[in-house]
C-alpha positions as CSV (number, residue, x, y, z in Angstrom):
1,X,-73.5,-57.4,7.7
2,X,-72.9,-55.6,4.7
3,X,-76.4,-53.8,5.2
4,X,-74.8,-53.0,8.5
5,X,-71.4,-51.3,7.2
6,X,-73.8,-49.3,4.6
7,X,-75.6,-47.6,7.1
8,X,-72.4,-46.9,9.3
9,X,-70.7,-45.3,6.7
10,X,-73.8,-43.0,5.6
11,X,-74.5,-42.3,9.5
12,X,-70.6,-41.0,9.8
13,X,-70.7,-38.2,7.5
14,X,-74.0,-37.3,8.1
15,X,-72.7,-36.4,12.2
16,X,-69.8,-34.9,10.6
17,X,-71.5,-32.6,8.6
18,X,-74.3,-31.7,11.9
19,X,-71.1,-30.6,13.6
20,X,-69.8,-27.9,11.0
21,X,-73.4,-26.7,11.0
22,X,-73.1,-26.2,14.0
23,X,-70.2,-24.7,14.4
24,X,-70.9,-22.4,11.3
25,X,-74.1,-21.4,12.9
26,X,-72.0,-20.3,16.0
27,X,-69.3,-17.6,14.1
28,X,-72.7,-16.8,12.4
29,X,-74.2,-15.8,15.4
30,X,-71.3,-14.2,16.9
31,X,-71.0,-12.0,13.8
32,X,-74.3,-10.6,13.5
33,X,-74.1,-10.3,17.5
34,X,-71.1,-8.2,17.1
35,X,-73.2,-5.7,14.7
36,X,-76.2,-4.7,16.6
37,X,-76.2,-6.7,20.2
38,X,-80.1,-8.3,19.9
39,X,-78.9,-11.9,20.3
40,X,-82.8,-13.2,19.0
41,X,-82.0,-11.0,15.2
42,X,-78.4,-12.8,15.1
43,X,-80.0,-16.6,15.7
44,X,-82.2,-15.9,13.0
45,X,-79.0,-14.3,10.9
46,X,-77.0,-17.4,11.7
47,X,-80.3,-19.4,10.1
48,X,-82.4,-20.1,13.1
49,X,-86.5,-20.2,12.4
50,X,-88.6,-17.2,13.7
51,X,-90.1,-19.1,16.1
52,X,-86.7,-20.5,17.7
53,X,-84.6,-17.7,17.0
54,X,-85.2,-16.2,20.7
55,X,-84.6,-19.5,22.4
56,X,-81.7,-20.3,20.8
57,X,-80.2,-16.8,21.1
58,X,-80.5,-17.1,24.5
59,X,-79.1,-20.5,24.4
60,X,-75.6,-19.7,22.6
61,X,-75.1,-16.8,24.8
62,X,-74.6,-19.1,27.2
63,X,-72.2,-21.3,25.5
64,X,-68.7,-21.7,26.4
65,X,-67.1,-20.9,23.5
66,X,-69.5,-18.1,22.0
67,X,-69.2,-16.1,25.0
68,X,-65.1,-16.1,24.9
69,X,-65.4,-15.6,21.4
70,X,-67.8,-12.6,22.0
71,X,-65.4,-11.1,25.0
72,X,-62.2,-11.5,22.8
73,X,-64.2,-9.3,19.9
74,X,-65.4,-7.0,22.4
75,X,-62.4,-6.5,23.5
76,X,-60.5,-6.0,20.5
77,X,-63.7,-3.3,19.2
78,X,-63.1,-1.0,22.3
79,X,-59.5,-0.9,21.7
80,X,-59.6,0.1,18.3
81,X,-62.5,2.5,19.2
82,X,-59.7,4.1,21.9
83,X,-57.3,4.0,19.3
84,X,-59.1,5.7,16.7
85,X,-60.9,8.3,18.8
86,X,-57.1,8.9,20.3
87,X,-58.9,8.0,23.9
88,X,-55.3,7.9,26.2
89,X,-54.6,8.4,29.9
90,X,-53.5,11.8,29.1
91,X,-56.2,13.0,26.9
92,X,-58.8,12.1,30.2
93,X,-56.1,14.0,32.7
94,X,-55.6,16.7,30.6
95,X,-59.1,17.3,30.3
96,X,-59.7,17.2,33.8
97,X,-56.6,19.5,34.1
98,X,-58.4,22.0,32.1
99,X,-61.6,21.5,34.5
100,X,-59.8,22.0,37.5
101,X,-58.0,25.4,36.7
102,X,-61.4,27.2,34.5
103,X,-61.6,30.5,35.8
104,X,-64.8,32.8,35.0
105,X,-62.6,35.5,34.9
106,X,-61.1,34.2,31.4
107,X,-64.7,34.6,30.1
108,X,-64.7,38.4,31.0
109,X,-64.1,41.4,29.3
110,X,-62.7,44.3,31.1
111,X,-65.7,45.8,32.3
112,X,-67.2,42.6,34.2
113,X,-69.2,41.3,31.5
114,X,-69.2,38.1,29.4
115,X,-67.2,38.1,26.2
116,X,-69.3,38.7,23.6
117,X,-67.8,36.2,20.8
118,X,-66.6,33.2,22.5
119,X,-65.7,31.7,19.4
120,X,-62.9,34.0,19.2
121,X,-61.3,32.2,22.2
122,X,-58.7,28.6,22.2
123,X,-60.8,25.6,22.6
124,X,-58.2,25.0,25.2
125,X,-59.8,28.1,26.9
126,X,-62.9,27.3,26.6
127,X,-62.6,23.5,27.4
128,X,-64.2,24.3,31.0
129,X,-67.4,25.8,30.1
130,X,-70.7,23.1,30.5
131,X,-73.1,25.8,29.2
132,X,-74.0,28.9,27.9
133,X,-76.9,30.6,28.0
134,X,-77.7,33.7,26.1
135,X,-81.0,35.5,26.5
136,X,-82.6,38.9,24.8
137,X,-85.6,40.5,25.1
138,X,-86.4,44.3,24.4
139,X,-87.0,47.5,26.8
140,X,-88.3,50.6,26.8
141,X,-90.2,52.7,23.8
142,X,-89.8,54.9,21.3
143,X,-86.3,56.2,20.8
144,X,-85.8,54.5,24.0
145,X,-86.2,51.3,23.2
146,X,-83.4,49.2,23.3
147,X,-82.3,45.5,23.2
148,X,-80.8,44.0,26.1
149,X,-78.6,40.3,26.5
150,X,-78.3,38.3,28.7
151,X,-75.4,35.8,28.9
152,X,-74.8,33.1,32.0
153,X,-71.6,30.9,31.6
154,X,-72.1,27.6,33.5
155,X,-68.6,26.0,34.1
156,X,-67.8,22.0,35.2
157,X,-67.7,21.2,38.5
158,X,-64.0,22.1,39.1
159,X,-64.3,20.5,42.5
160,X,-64.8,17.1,40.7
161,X,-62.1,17.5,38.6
162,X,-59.7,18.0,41.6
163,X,-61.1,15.2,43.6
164,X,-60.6,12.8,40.9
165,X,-57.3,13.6,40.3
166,X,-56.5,13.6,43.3
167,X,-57.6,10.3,43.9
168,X,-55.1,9.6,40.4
169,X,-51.9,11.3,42.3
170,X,-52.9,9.5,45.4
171,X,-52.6,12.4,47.2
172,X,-55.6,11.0,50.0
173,X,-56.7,7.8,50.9
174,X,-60.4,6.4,52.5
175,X,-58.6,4.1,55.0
176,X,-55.6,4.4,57.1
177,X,-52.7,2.8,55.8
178,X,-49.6,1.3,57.6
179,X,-47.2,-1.4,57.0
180,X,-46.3,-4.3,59.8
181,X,-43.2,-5.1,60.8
182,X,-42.1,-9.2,60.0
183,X,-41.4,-9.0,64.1
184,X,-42.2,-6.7,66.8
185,X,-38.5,-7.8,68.2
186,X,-36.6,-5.9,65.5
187,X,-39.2,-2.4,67.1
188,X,-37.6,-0.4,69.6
189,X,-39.8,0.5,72.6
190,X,-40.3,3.8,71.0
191,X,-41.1,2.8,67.7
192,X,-43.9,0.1,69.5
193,X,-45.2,3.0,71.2
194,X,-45.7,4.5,67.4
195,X,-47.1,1.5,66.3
196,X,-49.8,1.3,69.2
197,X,-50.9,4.9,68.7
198,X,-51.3,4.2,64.8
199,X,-53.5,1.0,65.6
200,X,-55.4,2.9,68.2
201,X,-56.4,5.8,66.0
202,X,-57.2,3.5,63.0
203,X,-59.8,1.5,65.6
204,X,-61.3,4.8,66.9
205,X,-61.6,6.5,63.3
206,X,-63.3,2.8,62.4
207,X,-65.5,3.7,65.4
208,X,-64.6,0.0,66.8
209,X,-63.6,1.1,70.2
210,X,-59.9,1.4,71.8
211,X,-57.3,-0.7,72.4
212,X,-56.0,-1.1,76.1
């Protein structure tokens, strides 16, 4: 019996300690997985052998409790990134603001042709330009000769930039909206009249048919 006891009390801390391994092998994991994503380097940073580290990357990916850990982290890491790169609703509208309302013409001198030194223009200004391309190449000979540029100025798709703030203001929808009264009793016969109309132009745009 006492032979029995002895090996009961050994066996207990031995599971104990197999289960803080574990555990420590886990926020291991999740660490390194954090860093650099490759879930087969963090098993073998959390102390997994070369030759199981791809199994048993793959296998805590799938656990329970590493993969809320991993999505709490993730989530907290693209917040601050936001935060620090000062990423905010406005920042995106205004942006697309700036899209939506770039004008050639602002990149023009007086004569028709494209400012020389667009450096010396706001960034605000200039916000709206995807490209610039800026060619030379020489003509003519003797005292004739003479260099001539070429400048194209490639704006964003200002049409975008409308459609998706549009789509922000709500100013247009895909799918014909309309609200339904609790009970066709409270309508008068002229608003069921409405009502039918608005049904039977949202089947027909559907292309479902008519009502009759």
């Amino acid at each position: 019996m006492e032979q029995g006891t002895q090996k009961s009390e050994r066996g207990s801390p031995s599971g104990t300690q197999q289960v803080g391994k574990l555990r420590q092998r886990q926020a291991l994991f999740i660490q390194s997985f954090i860093i650099h994503g490759n879930a087969t380097k963090a098993a073998r940073a959390a102390g997994y052998s070369e030759k199981s580290a791809k199994t048993q990357g793959s296998r805590l990916l799938k656990n329970e409790h590493v993969a809320k850990e991993l999505d709490r982290l993730k989530g907290q890491a693209d917040e601050a990134a936001l935060k620090r790169n000062e990423i905010t609703e406005d920042f995106v509208l205004g942006g697309l603001k700036l899209y939506a309302s770039g004008n050639i013409q602002d990149f023009l001198d007086e004569d028709g042709r494209p400012i020389a030194n667009l450096k010396t223009l706001p960034r605000d200004v200039t916000e709206p330009i995807a490209e610039v391309t800026i060619k030379c190449w020489t003509e003519g000979k003797g005292e004739e000769k003479h260099t001539v540029t070429e400048t194209k100025i490639r704006m964003e798709d200002r049409q975008r930039a409308r459609e998706l703030l549009g789509k922000k203001l709500k100013l247009w929808t895909d799918k014909t909206e309309f609200s339904m009264p609790t009970s066709l009793e409270e309508l008068s016969d002229e608003q069921l009249k409405q009502l039918v109309e608005r049904l039977r132009k949202s089947v027909a745009d559907k292309g479902a048919g008519s009502i009759h």
